[in-house]
Structures are given as structure tokens and as C-alpha cells.
BANU-429049 format. One line per 4 residues: number of its first residue (from 1); their letters; for each residue x, y, z of N, C-alpha, C. Coordinates in pm, 1 decimal, always signed. Example, Ala and Ser with C-alpha at 12.3 -4.5 7.8 and 13.67 -1.06 7.14 Angstrom:
1	as	+1319.0,-569.0,+780.0,+1230.0,-450.0,+780.0,+1320.0,-330.0,+780.0 ~ +1285.0,-225.0,+708.0,+1367.0,-106.0,+714.0,+1290.0,+3.0,+787.0
***
This chain:
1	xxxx	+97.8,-99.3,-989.2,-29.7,-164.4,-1016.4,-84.0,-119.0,-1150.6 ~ -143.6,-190.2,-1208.4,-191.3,-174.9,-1333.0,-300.2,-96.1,-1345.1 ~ -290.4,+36.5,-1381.5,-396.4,+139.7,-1432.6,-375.2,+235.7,-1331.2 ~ -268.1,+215.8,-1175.8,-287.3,+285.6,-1134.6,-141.2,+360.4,-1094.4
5	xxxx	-70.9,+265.3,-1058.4,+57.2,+301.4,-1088.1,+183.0,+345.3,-1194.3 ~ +230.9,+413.5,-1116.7,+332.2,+434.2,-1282.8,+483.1,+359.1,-1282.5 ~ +560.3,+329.8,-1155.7,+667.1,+278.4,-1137.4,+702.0,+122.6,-1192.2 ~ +776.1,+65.6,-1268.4,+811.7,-51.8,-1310.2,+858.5,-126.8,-1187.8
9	xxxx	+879.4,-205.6,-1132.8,+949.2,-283.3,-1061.8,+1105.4,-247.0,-1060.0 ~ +1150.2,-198.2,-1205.7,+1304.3,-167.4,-1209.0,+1319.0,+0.9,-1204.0 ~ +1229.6,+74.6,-1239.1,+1229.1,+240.8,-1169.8,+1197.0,+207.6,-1013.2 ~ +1124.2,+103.1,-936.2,+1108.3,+165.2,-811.7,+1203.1,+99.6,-708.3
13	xxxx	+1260.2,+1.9,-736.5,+1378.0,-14.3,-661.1,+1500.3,+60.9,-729.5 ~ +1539.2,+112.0,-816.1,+1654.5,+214.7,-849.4,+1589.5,+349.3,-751.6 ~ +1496.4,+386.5,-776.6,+1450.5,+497.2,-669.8,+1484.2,+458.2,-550.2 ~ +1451.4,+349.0,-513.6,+1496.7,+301.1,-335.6,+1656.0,+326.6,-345.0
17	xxxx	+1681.9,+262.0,-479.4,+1864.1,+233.2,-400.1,+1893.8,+409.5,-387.2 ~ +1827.1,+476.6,-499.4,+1879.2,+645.6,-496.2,+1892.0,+711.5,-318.9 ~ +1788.0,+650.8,-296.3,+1725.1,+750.7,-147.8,+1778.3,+609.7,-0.3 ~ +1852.7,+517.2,-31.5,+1932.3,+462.1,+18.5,+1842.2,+386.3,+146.3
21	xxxx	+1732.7,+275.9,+80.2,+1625.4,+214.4,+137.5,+1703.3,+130.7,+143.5 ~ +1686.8,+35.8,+237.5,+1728.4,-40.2,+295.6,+1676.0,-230.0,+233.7 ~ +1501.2,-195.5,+323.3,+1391.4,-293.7,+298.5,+1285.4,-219.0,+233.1 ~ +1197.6,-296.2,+96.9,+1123.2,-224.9,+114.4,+1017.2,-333.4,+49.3
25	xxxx	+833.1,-274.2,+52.6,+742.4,-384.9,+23.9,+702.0,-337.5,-117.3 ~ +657.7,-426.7,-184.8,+548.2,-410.0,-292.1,+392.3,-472.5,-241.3 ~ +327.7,-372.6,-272.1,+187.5,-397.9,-249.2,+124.1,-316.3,-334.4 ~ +111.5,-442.1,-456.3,+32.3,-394.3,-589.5,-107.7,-404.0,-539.4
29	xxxx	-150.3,-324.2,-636.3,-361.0,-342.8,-590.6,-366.9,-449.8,-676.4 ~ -504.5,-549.5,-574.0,-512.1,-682.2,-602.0,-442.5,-776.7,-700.8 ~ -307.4,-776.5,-676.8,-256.7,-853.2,-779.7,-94.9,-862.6,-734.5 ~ -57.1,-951.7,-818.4,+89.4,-999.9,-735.1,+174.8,-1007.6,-853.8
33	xxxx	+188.7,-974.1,-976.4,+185.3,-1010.7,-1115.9,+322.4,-949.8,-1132.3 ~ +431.2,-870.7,-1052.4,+544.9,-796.2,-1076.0,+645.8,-877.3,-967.8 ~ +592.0,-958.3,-874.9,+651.8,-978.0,-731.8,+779.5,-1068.0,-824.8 ~ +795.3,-1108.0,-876.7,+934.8,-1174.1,-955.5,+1054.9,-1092.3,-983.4
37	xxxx	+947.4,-997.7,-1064.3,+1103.7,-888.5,-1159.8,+1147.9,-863.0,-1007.4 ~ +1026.3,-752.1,-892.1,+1033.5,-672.1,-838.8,+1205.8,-779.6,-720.1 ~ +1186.9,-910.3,-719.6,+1242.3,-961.7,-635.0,+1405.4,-976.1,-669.7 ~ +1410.2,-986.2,-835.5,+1508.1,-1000.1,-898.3,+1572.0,-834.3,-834.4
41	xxxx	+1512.1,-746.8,-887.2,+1566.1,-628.6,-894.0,+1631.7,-579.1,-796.5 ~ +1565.9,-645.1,-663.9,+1583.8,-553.6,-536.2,+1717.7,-644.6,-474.4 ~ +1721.2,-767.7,-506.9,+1854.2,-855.1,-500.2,+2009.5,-777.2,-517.3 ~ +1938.2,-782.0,-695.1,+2050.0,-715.8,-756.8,+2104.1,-595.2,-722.2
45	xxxx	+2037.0,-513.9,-607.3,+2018.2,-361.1,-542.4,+2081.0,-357.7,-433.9 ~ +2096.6,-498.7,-362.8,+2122.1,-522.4,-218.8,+2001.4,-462.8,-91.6 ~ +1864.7,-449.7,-202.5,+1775.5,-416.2,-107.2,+1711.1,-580.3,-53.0 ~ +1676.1,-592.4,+62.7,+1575.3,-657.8,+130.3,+1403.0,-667.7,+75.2
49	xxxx	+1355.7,-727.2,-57.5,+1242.9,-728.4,-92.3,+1129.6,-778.7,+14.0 ~ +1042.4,-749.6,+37.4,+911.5,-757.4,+89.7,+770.8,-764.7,+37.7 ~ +691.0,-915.5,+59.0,+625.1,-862.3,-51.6,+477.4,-890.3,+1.4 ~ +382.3,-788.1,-39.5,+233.0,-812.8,+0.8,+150.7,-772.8,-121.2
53	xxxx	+56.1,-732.2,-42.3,-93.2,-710.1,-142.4,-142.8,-570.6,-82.3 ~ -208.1,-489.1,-172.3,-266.6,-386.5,-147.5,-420.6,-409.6,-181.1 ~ -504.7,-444.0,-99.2,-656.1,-516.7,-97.8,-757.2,-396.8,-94.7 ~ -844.8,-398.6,-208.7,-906.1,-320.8,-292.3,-1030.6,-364.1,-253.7
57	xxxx	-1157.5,-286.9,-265.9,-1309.8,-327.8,-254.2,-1355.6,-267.9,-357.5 ~ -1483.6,-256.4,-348.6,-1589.5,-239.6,-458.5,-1529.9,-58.0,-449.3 ~ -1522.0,-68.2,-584.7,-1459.3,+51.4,-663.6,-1341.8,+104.7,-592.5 ~ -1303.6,+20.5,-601.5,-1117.2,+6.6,-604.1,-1077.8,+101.7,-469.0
61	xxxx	-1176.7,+90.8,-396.6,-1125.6,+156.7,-268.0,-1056.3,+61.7,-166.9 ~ -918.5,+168.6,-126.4,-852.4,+74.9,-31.4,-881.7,+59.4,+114.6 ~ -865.0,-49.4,+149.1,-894.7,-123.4,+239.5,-809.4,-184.6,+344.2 ~ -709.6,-286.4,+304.4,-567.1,-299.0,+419.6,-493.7,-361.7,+324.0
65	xxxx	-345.3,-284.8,+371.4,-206.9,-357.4,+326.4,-194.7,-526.6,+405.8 ~ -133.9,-600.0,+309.6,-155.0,-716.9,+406.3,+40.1,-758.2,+376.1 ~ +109.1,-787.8,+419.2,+229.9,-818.4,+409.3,+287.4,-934.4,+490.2 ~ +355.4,-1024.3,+362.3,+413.2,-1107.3,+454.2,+516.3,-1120.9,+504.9
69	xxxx	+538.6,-1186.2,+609.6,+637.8,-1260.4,+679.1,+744.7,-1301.1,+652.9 ~ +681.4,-1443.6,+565.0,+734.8,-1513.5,+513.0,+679.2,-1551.3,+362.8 ~ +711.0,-1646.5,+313.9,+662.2,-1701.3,+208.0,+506.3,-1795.6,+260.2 ~ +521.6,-1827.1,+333.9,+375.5,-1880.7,+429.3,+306.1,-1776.7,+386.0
73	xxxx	+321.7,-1677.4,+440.9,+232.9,-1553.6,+494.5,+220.5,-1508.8,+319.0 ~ +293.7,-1562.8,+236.2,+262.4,-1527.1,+41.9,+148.1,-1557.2,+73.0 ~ +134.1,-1727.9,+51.4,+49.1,-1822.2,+13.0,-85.2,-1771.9,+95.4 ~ -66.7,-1715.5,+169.5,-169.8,-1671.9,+268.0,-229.7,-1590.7,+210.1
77	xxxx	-203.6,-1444.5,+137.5,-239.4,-1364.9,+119.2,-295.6,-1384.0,-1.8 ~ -171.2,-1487.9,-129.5,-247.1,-1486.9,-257.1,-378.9,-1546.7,-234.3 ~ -361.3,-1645.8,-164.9,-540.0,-1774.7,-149.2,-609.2,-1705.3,-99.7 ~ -595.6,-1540.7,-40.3,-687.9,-1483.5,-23.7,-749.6,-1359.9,-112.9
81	xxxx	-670.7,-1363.9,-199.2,-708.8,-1285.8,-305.8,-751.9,-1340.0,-434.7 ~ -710.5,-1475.5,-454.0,-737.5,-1588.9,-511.7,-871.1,-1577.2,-478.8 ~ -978.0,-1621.8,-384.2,-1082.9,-1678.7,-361.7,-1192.4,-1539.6,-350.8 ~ -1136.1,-1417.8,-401.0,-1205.7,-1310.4,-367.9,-1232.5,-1340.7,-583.0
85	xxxx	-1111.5,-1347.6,-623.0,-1131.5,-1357.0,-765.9,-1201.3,-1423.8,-862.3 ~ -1179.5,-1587.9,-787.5,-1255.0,-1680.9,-828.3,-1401.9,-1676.3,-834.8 ~ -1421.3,-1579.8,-684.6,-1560.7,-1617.5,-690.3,-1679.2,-1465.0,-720.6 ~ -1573.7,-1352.4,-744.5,-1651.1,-1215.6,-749.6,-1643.7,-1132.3,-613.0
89	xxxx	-1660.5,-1221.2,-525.9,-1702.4,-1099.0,-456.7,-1576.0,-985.9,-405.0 ~ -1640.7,-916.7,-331.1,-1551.3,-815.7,-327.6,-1468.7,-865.0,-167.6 ~ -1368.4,-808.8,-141.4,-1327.2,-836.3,-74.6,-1385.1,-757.8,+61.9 ~ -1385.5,-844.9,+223.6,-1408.8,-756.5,+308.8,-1356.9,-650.1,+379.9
93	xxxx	-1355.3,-550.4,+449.4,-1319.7,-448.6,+498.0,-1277.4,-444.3,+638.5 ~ -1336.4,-584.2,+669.0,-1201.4,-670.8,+785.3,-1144.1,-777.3,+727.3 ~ -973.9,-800.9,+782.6,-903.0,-904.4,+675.0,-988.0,-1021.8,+801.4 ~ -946.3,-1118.1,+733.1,-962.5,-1290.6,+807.3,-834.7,-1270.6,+899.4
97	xxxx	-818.4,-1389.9,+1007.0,-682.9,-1417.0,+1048.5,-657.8,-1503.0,+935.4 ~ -546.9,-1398.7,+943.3,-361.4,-1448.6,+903.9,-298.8,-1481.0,+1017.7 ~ -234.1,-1554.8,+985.2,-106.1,-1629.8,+1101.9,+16.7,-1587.8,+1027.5 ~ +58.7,-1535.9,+910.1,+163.6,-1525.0,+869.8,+225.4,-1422.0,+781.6
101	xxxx	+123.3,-1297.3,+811.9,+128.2,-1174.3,+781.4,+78.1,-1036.8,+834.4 ~ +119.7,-962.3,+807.6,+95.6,-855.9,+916.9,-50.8,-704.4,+826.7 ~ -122.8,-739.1,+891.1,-234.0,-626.9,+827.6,-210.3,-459.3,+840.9 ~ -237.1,-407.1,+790.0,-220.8,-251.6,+796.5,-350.8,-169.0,+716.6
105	xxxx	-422.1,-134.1,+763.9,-562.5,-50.3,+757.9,-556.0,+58.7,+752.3 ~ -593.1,+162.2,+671.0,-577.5,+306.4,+640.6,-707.3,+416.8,+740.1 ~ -761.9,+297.1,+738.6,-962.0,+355.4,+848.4,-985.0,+236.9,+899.2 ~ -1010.6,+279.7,+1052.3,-1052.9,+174.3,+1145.6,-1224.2,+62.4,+1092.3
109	xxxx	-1171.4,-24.5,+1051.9,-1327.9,-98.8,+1007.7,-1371.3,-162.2,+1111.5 ~ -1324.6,-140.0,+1248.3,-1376.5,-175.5,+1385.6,-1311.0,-99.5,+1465.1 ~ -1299.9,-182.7,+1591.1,-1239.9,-70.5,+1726.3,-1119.4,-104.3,+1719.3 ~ -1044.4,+16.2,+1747.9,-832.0,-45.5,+1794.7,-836.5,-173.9,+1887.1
113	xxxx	-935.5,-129.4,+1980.4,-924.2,-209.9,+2092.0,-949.6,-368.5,+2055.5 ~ -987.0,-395.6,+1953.9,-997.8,-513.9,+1886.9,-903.7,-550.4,+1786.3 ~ -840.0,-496.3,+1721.5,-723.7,-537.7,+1650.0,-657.1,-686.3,+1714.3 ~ -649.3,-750.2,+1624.3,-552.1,-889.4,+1650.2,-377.8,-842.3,+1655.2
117	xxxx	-353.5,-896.6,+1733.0,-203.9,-879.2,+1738.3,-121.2,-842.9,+1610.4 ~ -141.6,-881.1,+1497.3,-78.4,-864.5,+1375.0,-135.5,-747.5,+1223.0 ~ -240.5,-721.6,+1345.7,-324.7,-589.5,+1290.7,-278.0,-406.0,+1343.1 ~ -254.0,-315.7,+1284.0,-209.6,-234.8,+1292.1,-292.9,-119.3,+1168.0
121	xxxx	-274.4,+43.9,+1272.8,-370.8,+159.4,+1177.9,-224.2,+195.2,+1146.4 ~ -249.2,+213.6,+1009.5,-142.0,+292.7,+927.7,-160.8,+472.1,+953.8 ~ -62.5,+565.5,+970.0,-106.6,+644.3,+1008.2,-17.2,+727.3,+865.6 ~ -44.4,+846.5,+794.3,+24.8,+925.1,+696.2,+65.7,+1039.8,+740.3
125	xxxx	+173.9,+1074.2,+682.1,+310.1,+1202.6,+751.5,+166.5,+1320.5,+799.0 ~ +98.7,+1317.9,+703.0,-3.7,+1480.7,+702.1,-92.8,+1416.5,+814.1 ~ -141.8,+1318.7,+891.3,-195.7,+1266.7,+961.9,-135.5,+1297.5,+1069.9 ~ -24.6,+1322.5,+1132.6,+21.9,+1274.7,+1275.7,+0.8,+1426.5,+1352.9
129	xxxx	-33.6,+1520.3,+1280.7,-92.4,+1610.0,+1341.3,-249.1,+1604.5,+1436.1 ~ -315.0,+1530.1,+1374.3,-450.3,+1514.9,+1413.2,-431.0,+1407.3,+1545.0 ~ -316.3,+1331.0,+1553.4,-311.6,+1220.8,+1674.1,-342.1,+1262.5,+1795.0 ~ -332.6,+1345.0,+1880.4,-357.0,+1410.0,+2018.0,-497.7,+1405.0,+2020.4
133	xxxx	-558.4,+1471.5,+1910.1,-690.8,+1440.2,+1945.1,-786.0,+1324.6,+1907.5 ~ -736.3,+1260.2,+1846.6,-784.4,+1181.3,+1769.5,-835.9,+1030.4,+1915.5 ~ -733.9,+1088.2,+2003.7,-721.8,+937.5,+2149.7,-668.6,+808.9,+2106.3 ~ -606.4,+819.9,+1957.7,-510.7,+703.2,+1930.8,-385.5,+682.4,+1962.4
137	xxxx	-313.8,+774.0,+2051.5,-215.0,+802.7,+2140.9,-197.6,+699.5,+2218.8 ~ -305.8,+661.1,+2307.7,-281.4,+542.7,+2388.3,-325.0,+438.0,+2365.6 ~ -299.0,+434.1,+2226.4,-277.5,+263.6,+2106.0,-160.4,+288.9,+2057.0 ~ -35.6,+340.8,+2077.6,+48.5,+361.8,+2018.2,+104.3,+223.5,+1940.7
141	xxxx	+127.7,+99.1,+2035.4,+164.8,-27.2,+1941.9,+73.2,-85.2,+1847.4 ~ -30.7,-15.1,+1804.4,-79.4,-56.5,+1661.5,-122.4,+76.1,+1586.7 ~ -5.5,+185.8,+1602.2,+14.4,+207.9,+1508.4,+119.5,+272.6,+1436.9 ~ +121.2,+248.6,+1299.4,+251.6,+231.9,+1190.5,+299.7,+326.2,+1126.6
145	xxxx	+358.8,+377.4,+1097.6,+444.7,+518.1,+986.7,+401.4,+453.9,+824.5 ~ +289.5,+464.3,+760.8,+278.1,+418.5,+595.3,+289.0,+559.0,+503.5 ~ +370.4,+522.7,+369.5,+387.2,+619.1,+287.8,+399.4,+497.9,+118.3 ~ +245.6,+599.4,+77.9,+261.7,+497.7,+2.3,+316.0,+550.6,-125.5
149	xxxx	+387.0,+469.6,-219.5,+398.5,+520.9,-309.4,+308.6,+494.0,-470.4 ~ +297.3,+578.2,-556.4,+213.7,+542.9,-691.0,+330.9,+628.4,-792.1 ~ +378.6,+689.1,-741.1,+491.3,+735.6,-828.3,+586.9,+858.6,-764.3 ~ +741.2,+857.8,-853.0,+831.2,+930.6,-778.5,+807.7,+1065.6,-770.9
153	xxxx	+755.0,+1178.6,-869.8,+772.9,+1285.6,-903.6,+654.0,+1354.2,-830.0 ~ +585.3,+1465.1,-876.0,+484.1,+1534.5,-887.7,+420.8,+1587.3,-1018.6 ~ +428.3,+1684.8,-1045.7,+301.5,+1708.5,-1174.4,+312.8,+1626.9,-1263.5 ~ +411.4,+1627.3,-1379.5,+394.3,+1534.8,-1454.1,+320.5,+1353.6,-1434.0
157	xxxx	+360.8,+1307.7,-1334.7,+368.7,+1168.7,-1261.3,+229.6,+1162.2,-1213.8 ~ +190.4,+1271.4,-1165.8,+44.9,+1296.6,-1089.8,-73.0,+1294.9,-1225.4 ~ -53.5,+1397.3,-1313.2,-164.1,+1425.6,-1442.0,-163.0,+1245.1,-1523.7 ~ -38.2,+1209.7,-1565.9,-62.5,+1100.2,-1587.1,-99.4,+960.4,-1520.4
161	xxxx	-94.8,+936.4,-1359.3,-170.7,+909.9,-1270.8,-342.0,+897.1,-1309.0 ~ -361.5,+1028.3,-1300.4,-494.7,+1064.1,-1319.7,-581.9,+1012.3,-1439.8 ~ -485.9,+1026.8,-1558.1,-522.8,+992.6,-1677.1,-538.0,+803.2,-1681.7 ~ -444.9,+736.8,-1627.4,-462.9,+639.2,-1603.4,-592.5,+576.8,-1485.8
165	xxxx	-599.8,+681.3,-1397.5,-754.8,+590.3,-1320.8,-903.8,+659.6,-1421.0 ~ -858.1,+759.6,-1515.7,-960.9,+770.5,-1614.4,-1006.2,+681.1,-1698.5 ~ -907.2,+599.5,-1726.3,-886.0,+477.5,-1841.9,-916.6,+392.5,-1729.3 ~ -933.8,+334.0,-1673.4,-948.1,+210.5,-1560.2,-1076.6,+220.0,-1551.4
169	xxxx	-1143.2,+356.8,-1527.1,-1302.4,+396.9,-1488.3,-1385.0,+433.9,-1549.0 ~ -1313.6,+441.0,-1673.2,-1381.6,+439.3,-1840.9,-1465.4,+600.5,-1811.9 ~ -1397.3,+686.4,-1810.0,-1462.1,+828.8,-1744.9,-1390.5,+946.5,-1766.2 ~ -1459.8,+1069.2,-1774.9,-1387.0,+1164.2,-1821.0,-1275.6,+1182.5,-1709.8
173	xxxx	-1155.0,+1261.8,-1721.8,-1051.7,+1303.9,-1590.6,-1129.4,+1380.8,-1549.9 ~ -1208.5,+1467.0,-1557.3,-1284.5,+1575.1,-1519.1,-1411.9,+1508.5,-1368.3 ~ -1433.7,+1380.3,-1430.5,-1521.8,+1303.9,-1326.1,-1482.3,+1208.2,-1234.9 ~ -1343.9,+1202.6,-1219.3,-1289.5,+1089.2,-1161.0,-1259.2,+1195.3,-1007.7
177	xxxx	-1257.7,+1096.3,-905.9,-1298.5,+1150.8,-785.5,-1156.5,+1139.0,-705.7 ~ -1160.1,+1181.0,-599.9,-1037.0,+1210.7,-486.3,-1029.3,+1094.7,-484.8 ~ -1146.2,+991.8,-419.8,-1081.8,+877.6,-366.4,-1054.9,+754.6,-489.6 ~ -1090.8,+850.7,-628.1,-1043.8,+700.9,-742.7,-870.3,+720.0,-762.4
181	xxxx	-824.4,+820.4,-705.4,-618.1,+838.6,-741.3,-583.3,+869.4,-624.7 ~ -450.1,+798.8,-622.5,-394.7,+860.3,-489.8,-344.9,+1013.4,-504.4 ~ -298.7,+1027.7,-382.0,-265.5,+1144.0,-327.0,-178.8,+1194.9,-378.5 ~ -126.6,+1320.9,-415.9,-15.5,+1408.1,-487.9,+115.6,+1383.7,-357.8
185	xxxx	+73.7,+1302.6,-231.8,+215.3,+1288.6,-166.0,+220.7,+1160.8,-162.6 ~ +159.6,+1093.0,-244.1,+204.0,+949.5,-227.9,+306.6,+929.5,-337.3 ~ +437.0,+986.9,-308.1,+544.7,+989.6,-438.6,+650.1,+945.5,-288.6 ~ +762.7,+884.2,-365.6,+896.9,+840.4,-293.6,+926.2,+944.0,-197.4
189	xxxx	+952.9,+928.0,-96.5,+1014.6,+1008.8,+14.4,+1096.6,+926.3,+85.4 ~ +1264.5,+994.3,+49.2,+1374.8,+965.0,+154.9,+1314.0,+921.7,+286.1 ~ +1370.9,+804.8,+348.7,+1381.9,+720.3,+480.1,+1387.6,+870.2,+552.2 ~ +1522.7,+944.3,+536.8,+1542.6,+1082.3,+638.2,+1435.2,+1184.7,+625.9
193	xxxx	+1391.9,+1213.9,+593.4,+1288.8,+1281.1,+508.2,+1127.9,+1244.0,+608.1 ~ +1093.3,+1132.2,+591.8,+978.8,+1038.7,+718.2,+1005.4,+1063.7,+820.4 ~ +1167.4,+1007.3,+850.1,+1148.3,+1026.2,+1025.8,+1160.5,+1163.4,+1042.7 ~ +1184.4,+1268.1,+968.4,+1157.6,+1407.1,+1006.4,+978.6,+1427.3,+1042.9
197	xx	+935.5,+1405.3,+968.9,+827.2,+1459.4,+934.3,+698.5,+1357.0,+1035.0 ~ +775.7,+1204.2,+1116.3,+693.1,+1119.5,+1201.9,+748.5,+1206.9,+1337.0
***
């Protein structure tokens, strides 16, 4: 994603083929603007491309992965990011029904017990400790193993990370906040590597 990511479309599927991914999604923040190369690339890889949206609100806080299906479930997602663009506002913090893509939410913006069938809580490796108590145990079918990525490495990959949501937020690095960059583990992690750690 632009300003926030560091991976090209052709570094992050060579990283997949390295760590021997199979399928994998792109979900740029609000924008779809790589889903071509990214499709070419992952062909040429023998990976399985997947492709969604990573849906952003007022100050670029995330909100839900939305992924499609199919190519239906594209058109679905762009006209919904489309009409957030066209018209300003920000996007909401519950998706609409989709019929042709599957949602994934990082924080409950309602109850589990309300989730639509194609709605699901993303849960993170450092997260699955807190599950026992948390009573999301007995929601287990909505919820998902997410690891996201913004880049492969650590320090280097991370400081320039940073430097980039400085430039996005027109702000010193010194003032830019936890929740304006991702996480120092949101870097590539081996398939074997997850299911250790889920």
C-alpha cells in the first residue's frame, strides 16, 4: 500500500514462493492499484492469487479485510470502496452485505453472535493466548488465523515503515502513534512457522 507498505507486488510473491505459500491475498489499504502486476506475478510463481481490500477509516485506522471469492465478490468490494471515494465519507466500521466475499475484522464492531455467515474475527499469533478468557472459544467458526504483512524483515523494514507513515501524516516520526504503523510482527512468516505458533 502506498505510504504504508514496503513490498512490490514482485518482492512479495518471491517472498511467498521463498517460504513455499501456496495461496495468498493482497489487501492493499483502500486501493486496488497493484492487483494486476500482483496477479501476473503470482501466476508466474505457481501461487494461487487472491485478491481483496484492506478498508481504512478516518485516520487510516483499520477496520475489516474484505476478500473475494470470486471476481463478483471484486466488483463488490471495488463499488464499495468506489462510493466511499466518490463521495468522502469515511468508510463504516460494519461492512454492508456482501454476497461474494468474505469479511475479516480485527475488533468486534458488534456482537460475534451477530456476525453474518461470511463475517469472521481475525485473531493474531500474539493474540491466541488471551482466547480462554476472552469467551471467544465458543465462536470458534468465526474465527480466523490473520498475519498481516507490511514488510519481510525487521529493523531496517520497520524504521523505514515508520518513516513512510511520517510522510503520509505530514508529522514528525517522533509523533506518529502505535496505531498510525503496523506492528514490528507484521513481517512474512513461514506457513510452518503460524501453524506452530496457532
Amino acid at each position: 500500500s502506498l505510504r504504508y507498505g514496503l513490498l512490490s507486488p514482485e518482492a512479495l510473491v518471491a517472498a511467498a514462493r521463498e517460504r513455499g505459500v501456496k495461496r495468498l491475498v493482497l489487501v492493499d489499504n483502500n486501493n486496488v492499484s497493484c492487483v494486476g502486476e500482483f496477479v501476473d506475478r503470482c501466476r508466474e510463481a505457481g501461487i494461487q492469487p487472491i485478491l481483496g481490500i484492506d478498508f481504512r477509516g478516518e485516520d487510516h485506522r483499520h477496520l475489516y479485510y474484505g476478500i473475494a471469492h470470486n471476481d463478483e465478490g471484486f466488483r463488490e468490494l471495488t463499488e464499495l470502496l468506489s462510493a466511499h471515494s466518490l463521495t468522502g465519507k469515511s468508510v463504516s466500521a460494519v461492512a454492508p452485505c456482501l454476497e461474494h466475499a468474505t469479511l475479516i475484522y480485527s475488533k468486534r464492531p458488534k456482537a460475534i453472535e451477530h456476525f453474518r455467515s461470511n463475517e469472521y474475527l481475525g485473531i493474531r499469533a500474539f493474540d491466541v493466548n488471551l482466547l480462554p478468557k476472552s469467551g471467544l472459544l465458543k465462536h470458534r467458526d468465526k474465527l480466523v488465523a490473520i498475519q498481516p504483512v507490511a514488510f519481510i524483515g525487521g529493523g531496517e523494514d520497520w524504521t523505514t515503515h515508520r518513516i513512510l507513515r511520517a510522510v503520509d501524516r505530514n508529522a514528525l516520526i517522533s509523533k506518529i502513534s502505535a496505531q498510525d504503523c503496523a506492528r514490528r510482527s507484521d513481517k512474512f512468516v513461514a506457513p510452518r512457522d503460524l501453524y506452530k505458533a496457532y
